[in-house]
Each structure stands twice: as C-alpha cells, then as structure tokens.
C-alpha positions, 0 to 999 in steps of 0.5 A: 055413805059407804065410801066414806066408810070404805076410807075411815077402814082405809085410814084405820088399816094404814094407821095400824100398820104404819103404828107397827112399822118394823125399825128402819134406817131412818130411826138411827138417831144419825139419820141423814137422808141421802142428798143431792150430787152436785157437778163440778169441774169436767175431767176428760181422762188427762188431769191428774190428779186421777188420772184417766178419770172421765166426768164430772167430779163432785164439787161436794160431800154427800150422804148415800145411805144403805137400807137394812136388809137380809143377810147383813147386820144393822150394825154394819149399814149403820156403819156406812150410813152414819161414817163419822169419825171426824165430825163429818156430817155427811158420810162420802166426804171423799167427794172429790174422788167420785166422778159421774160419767155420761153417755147417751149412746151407752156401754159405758164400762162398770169398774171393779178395784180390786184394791187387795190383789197384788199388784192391785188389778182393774177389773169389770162387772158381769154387765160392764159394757152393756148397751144400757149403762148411760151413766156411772157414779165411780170412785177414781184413785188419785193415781194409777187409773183405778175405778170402782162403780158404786153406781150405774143405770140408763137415763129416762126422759120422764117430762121433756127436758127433765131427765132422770138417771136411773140406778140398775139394778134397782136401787142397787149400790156396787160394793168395794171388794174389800175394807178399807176403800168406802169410808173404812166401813164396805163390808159387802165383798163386791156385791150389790147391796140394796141403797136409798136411791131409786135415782137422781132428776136434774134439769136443763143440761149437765154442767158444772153446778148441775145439781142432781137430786135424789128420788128415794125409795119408800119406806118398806112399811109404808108402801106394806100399809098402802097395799094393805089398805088398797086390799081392804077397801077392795075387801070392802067394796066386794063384800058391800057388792054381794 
C-alpha cells in the first residue's frame, strides 16, 4: 500500500511540474521536429560543383532546430528554427550543400568559413583534427573549397550493427561567423550554440539512402519533473523508513 502511495506522490509531483513547464521551442506554432538526414551521392573531394568536398550529400531538405538558452533571444532561435520565407517547411533547404563525412580512425578536421574576411579564409576550430572527431556535417561552398562545420562528434556502437553518431560538444550546433550564410538568420558569431539533437542512429552500413535519425534531447521540464519526482519518492520512502 505505501508503494502505491509513493507513485500517486510521484505522479502528483510530475503532474504539477510538467503543468508549469517553462516555454520552450516546442510551443511555437511552427515547430517542427528536427528530422532525419538522408544520404545521397558520395563526393570524394574532385566533383564540382563543391569542389573538394568529401562525403555524402544530403539528398533532402531537413529540420535542425536550436533550444532557447541563456545569452540569446527567443526571437532570434525562433528565427533559425521556423526560416521560411519561401514557403519552405523545412529550415536547411540548402540541403545540397551540406555533406556528412566519416572516418573511424578519426582527426577529421572541423572547419570555420570565414565568409567575411577579404579575401574570405579557411579556418579551423580549437579541436579540429582531434583523435575524436569520426564524423562531420559541413556546409561546402559551390566553389573554392570552403567549409564550414555545423556538426561534429565520434561514432558509438550502442547495439551491434547499430551505430550512433554522437554530437561533440554535446548537443553542441557549430555556428557560422556571421549573417548571411545559415538561412540568412546565424547570429551566433561562430559559437557553439546548444541544438536538439544529441545525435543520429542508422542501421546496417552507410551508403546512398542511408537514413539517419535523430535522437533528440529531452524537454528541459520534463527531465526537471523526473528528477523532482525521483526526489520525492526517496523523500518519501526515507521518511516512511524512520
């Protein structure tokens, strides 16, 4: 009887927090989830247009979202996450510049476009290179050899023959330098700016079709509730033990 009563406390708590969850970008009317990747014609750095990019393009539009998070207005992930100004329901219809490049053995490098030096530069980030970095998600200009990094981490094997590619930092999406490049809304300055995605699964191996699908992050209230709730059943049960 009293476990019964430690869940209705339980259930009570969650109830209560998830009822005050703060705003989040899921209540935009807009509010897409970000969707899967998939893999399209493999580039191995001599093709044009993009020249030297390396990888698999993506075949279709996707939806990346940006959370709300200190230091940045609503407005502005707003913004990013519901780009539309043609109609467009997804937010990277630029899909075709975007390139997913994979090596297992690592030090893959991490790139930074500084679009509005003059003449515009190739640059790296702080952990380019890194024995880690076994995939990237970059953005390649139609010419020059140009890339930037939106995304980048290390591959896990959670079950065999289901491999997971892991965003480093954590849910962490690599900005541009500047407007005008990421759907005419990056605001971020180059800083890694938090993101929806933990990572994306796939199954079997990678190749054209290849979808990837993307783990998302829990909605920060409702991983508050579950906390919460788990402190007060042990609240609970302690007390009931005295």
């Amino acid at each position: 009887m009293r476990y019964l009563t430690a869940l209705a406390v339980l259930g009570l708590v969650l109830a209560v927090t998830v009822t005050a969850e703060a705003t989040s970008i899921r209540d935009h009317p807009d509010y897409v989830p970000s969707s899967n990747l998939v893999l399209g014609t493999y580039y191995d750095g001599s093709q044009t247009p993009h020249n030297g990019a390396v990888g698999w393009v993506i075949a279709d539009p996707f939806q990346l979202n940006l959370e709300y998070q200190s230091g940045i207005d609503n407005s502005n992930i707003d913004a990013f996450n519901a780009y539309n100004p043609d109609g467009w329901p997804l937010n990277f219809a630029d899909n075709s510049y975007y390139f997913l490049q994979i090596d297992e053995n690592g030090n893959l490098p991490i790139g930074i476009w500084d679009f509005y030096s003059s003449p515009m530069q190739q640059s790296y980030a702080p952990d380019s290179g890194e024995d880690w970095v076994q995939w990237t998600l970059s953005y390649w200009s139609h010419s020059g050899g140009y890339f930037q990094t939106i995304l980048a981490g290390d591959i896990l094997e959670e079950i065999p023959d289901d491999p997971y590619l892991r965003i480093q930092p954590t849910a962490g999406f690599r900005s541009f330098l500047g407007d005008g490049l990421a759907n005419d809304v990056e605001i971020f300055n180059g800083g890694t700016v938090r993101c929806e995605v933990l990572g994306y699964a796939y199954t079997g191996s990678l190749g054209q079709g290849t979808t990837l699908q993307p783990k998302l992050v829990p909605e920060p209230m409702t991983m508050a509730g579950l906390l919460l709730g788990v402190g007060a059943l042990g609240g609970y049960l302690r007390r009931r033990r005295v």
